[in-house]
N, C-alpha and C positions, 0 to 999 in steps of 0.2 A: 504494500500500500504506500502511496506516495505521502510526502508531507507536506501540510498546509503552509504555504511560505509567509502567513500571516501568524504563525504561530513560534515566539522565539525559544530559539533552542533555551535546551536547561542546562545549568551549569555539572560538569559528571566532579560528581565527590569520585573521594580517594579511593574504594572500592570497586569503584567502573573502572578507574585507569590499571589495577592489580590484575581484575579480569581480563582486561583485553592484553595486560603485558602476560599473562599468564599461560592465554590461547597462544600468544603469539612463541614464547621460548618453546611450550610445546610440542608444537605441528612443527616448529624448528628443526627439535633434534626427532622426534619421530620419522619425519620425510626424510631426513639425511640417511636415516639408516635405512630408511624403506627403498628410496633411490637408490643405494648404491648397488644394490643387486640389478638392475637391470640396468645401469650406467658397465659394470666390470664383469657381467655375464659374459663378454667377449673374452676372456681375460682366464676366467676360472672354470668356466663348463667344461673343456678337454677335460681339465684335471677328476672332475666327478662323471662326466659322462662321456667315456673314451669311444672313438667311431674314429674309422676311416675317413667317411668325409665329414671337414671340419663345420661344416655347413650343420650336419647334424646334429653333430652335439649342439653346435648354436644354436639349433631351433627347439632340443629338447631344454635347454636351457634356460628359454625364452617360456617353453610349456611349463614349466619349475617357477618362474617370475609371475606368471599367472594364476597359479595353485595357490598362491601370497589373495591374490584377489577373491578365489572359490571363499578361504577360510574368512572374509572379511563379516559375512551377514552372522557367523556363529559368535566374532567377536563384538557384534552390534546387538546379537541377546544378551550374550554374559553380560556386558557392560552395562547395555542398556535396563538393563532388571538391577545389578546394581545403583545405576543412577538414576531409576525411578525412585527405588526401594529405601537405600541406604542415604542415597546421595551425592550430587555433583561430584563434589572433590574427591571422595574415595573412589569413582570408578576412572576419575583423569590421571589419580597418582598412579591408580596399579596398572591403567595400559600403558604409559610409558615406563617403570621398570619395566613390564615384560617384553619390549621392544628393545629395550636397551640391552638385558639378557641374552634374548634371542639373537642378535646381534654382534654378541660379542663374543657369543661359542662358532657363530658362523667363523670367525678370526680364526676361530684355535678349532676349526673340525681338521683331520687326515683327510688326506684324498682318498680315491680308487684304490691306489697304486700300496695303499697302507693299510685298509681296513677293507677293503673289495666292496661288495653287493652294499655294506652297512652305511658307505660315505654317501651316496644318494640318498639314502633312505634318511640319516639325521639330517641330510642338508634341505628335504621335503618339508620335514619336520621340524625344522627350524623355521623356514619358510612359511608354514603354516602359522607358526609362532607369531610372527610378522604380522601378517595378516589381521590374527585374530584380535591383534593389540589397535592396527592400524582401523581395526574394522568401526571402531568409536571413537578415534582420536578428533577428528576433522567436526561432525557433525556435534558430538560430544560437547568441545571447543567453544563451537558456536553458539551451540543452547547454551551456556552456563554466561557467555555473555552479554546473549540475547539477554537475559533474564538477571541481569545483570546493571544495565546501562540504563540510562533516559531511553523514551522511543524516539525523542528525537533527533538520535544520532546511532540507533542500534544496528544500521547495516555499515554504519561507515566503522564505525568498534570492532565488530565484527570479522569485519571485514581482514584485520589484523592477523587473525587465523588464518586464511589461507595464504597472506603474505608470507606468515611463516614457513608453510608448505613449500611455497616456490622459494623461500631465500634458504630453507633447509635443502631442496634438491640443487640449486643452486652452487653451494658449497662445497656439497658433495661433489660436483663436476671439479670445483676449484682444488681437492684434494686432489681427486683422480688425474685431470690436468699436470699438478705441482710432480706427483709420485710418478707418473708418464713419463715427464719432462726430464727428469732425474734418474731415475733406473733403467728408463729404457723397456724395450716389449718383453724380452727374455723374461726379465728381472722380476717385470709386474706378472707375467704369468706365475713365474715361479713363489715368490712370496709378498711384492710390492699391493697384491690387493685385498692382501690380510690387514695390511699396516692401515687402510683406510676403515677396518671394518672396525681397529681398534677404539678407533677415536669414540666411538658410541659409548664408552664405560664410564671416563669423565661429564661427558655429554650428558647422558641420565644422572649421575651423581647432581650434577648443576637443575635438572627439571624436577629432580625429587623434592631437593631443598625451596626451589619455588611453590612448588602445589602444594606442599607439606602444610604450608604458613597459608593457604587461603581458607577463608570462611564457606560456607555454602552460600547456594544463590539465595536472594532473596523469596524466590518465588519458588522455589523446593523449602523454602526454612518454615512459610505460610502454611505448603502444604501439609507440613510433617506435623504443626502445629494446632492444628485444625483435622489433624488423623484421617485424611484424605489420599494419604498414600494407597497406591494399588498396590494390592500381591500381585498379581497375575497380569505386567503389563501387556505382554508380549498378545494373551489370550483377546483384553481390551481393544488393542489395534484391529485385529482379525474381526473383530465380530462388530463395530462401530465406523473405524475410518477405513474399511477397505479402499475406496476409490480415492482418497488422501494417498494411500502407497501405493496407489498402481499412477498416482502422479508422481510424487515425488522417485518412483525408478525410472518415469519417461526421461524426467527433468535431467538424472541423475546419469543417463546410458551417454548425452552427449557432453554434458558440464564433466565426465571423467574418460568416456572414450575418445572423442575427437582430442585434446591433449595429448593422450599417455598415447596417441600414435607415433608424436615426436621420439617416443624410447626406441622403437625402432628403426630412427634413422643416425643412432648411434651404432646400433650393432651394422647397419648397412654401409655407411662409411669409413667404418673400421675396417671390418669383416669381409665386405663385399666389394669394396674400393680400395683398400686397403690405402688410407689415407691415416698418416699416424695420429695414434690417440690422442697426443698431448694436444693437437690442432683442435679437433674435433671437442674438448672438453673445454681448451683454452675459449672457443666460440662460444661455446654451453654457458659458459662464467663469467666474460664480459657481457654477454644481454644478461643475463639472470638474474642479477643485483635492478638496476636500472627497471627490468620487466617489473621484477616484483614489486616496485611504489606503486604499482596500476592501479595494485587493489585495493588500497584503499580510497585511489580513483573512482571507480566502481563501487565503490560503495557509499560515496557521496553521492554520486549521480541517481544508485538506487533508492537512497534517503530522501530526495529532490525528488525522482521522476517516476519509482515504483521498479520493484525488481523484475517484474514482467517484461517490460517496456525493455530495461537496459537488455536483457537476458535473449529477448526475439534478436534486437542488435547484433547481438556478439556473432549468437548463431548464423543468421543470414553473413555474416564476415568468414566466417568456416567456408560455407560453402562458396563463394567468393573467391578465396586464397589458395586453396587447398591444390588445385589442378596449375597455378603457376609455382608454389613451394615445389610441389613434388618432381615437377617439369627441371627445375634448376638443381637438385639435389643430386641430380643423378650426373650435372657436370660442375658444381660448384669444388673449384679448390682454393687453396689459403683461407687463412684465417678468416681475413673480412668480408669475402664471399660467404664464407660458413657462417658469420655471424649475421649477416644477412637475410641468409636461408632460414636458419632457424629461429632468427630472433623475430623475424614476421609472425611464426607460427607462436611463438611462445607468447605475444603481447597477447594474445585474442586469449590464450589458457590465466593469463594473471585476470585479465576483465569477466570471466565466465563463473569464477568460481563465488564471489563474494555477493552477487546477487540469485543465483542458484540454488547455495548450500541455504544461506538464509531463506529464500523464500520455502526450501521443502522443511526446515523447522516450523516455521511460524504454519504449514499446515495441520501441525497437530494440538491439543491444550496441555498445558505443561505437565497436568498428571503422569501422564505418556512420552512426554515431548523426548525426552531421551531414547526410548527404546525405539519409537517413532519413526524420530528423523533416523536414527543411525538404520534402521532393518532398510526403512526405504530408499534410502541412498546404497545402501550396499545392495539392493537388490539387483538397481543398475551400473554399479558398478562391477559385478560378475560380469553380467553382459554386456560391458562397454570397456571399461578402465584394463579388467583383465584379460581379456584375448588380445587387445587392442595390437601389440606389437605384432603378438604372432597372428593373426588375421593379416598386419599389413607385410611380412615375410611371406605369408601363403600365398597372396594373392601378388605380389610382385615374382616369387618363384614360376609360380603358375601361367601367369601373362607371359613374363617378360617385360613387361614398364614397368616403372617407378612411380606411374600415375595410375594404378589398379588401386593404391589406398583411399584412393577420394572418392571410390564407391561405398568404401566403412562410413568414411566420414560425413556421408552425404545423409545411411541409411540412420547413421546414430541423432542426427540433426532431425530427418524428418519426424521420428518416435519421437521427440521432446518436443517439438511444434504440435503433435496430435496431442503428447501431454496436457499441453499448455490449452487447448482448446477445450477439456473437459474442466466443466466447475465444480470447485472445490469450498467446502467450506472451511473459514480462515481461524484458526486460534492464536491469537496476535500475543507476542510472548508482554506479559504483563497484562496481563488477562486469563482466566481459566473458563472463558466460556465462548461459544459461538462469536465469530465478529458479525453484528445483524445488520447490517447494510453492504452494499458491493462495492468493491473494492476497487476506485476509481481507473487503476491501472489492468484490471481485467475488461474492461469496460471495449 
């Protein structure tokens, strides 16, 4: 819903700025760890999944970076029942220790070559691990600062969340970039993509001590107070806002699949170009600082104009860009060309996310809003965010172009257009009931 421009903003006390610096470290060091599995997939799948041709293990590998996405909707129950039930802040601290965990045995697993059949199978299961933590971080995030802030500025706050996403995947490039640059291809096969997996251990020690020290939201503190807590949120969803989640995974298939198509144009540049990493990461990491202020771009704009309105935007830009990115990728070399190529693709993923993820929270009432937003967002996030690379390797091995991806990205675009044209009833966070008038920007 847009905002009345007659109405002045509110001043945010000390506790909205905690929240949103809180989302923000978060999604930080969560997506650093999440990203680097499918930034150094090139790098370490030999090592767990040996094949003749190297193509294969890249693509089983890529299948392995996906299985991270399958496990996301199991960690959007756990979490989300915890942060119906318990509470905000106990289910943000313990997904990211178990991300920071999961991450940091991935450093210290054996390969094939040391443990045979068993190196795959804890490296799935680490992966899984991933997943399940990542599966609440992002929507998680967002509700607690929805619910958190003035409404008149709760997308632009918000919005801070998935900045931290993209300045944590971001970083991640700048590591892998720095260790590239330095050791060389041999090196980083051999052990330079442990040394990036490590940084995840301080990284969580620094997110523990943040969420440790916040309070709950205010509008979980209401609930709990007023004995209005659900048992059974998960049940709630299913039987009430069905048509709320079958929006918010339209919403969800292209705000997480048209992006994370970008991850496969790492492993195809490396891999299939064989154009060295450190270039390829180096490009990743000058746009990705710069990209990520967008979003709080976007979240102004959504604040001003309605997340709807911004969100059709972005999309109709996907489909727009998609068929000349992909056209140039396949001869883009040096740095600046690279930065080019991908840095088009990547503004549209910083502007997509903060009026998106927001609008599929604010479809639920905060009873739920946790289990809610995160189940419906992971729903399309299975089917978008996590094939998304290995769809656009299939479909480029398949053709032969480089422009066979811009049929994903067309079909994940239309599903959230049709999304967006079913109405929904709104539960505006600072509120626990119906929004009873329409909501200017669905209009």
């Amino acid at each position: 819903m847009r905002r009345d421009p007659s109405i002045p903003r509110e001043p945010l006390p000390p506790a909205a700025r905690k929240a949103a610096l809180a989302g923000f470290v978060g999604t930080f060091i969560e997506y650093y760890d999440f990203a680097l599995y499918g930034i150094l997939t090139v790098y370490f799948s030999p090592l767990f999944f040996p094949a003749d041709d190297p193509s294969t293990s890249l693509l089983t590998g890529l299948a392995v970076f996906g299985a991270g996405f399958v496990a996301r909707p199991v960690g959007g129950i756990i979490f989300g029942r915890i942060g119906d039930r318990i509470g905000r802040r106990h289910a943000l601290v313990a997904s990211v220790v178990l991300m920071g965990v999961c991450s940091t045995l991935v450093a210290l697993l054996p390969t094939y070559e040391t443990l045979g059949i068993a190196a795959p199978i804890l490296l799935v299961l680490l992966r899984l691990g991933q997943g399940i933590s990542a599966g609440s971080e992002m929507l998680g995030s967002i509700t607690y600062v929805l619910e958190s802030v003035p409404r008149s500025r709760r997308v632009f706050m918000a919005s801070l969340t998935p900045m931290g996403a993209l300045a944590g995947g971001t970083v991640s490039s700048v590591v892998a970039a720095i260790l590239a640059g330095t050791l060389g291809g041999e090196a980083m096969t051999s052990y330079g993509w442990r040394i990036a997996f490590l940084v995840a251990a301080p990284l969580t020690v620094f997110a523990l001590i943040i969420r440790s020290r916040l309070d709950d939201s205010p509008e979980f503190a209401e609930i709990a107070a007023q004995r209005e807590v659900v048992k059974t949120p998960l049940r709630e969803i299913f039987r009430t806002h069905r048509r709320n989640l079958l929006i918010a995974g339209g919403i969800a298939m292209a705000a997480n699949g048209a992006p994370n198509t970008a991850i496969w144009f790492n492993s195809y540049l490396v891999g299939e170009r064989g154009i060295p990493g450190e270039q390829v990461f180096a490009a990743s990491a000058l746009m990705g600082l710069p990209i990520a202020l967008l979003s709080p771009v976007a979240g102004r704009l959504s604040d001003r104009f309605g997340q709807r309105r911004v969100l059709v935007g972005v999309l109709i830009g996907y489909l727009v860009v998609s068929l000349p990115v992909l056209h140039f990728i396949s001869s883009a070399n040096g740095v600046l060309q690279l930065v080019l190529v991908i840095g088009s693709f990547g503004i549209l993923g910083a502007l997509v996310q903060a009026p998106a993820f927001s609008y599929i929270a604010e479809l639920f009432p905060a009873r739920v809003r946790y289990t809610g937003a995160n189940f419906g967002q992971n729903i399309g996030t299975v089917f978008g965010s996590g094939i998304a690379p290995f769809v656009a390797a299939v479909l480029v091995a398949a053709t032969g172009s480089t422009l066979a991806p811009a049929l994903w990205i067309a079909a994940v675009c239309l599903i959230a257009f049709a999304a967006l044209t079913l109405r929904a009833t709104h539960y505006i966070a600072g509120t626990n009931s119906p929004n009873p008038t329409p909501d200017p920007a669905q209009a």
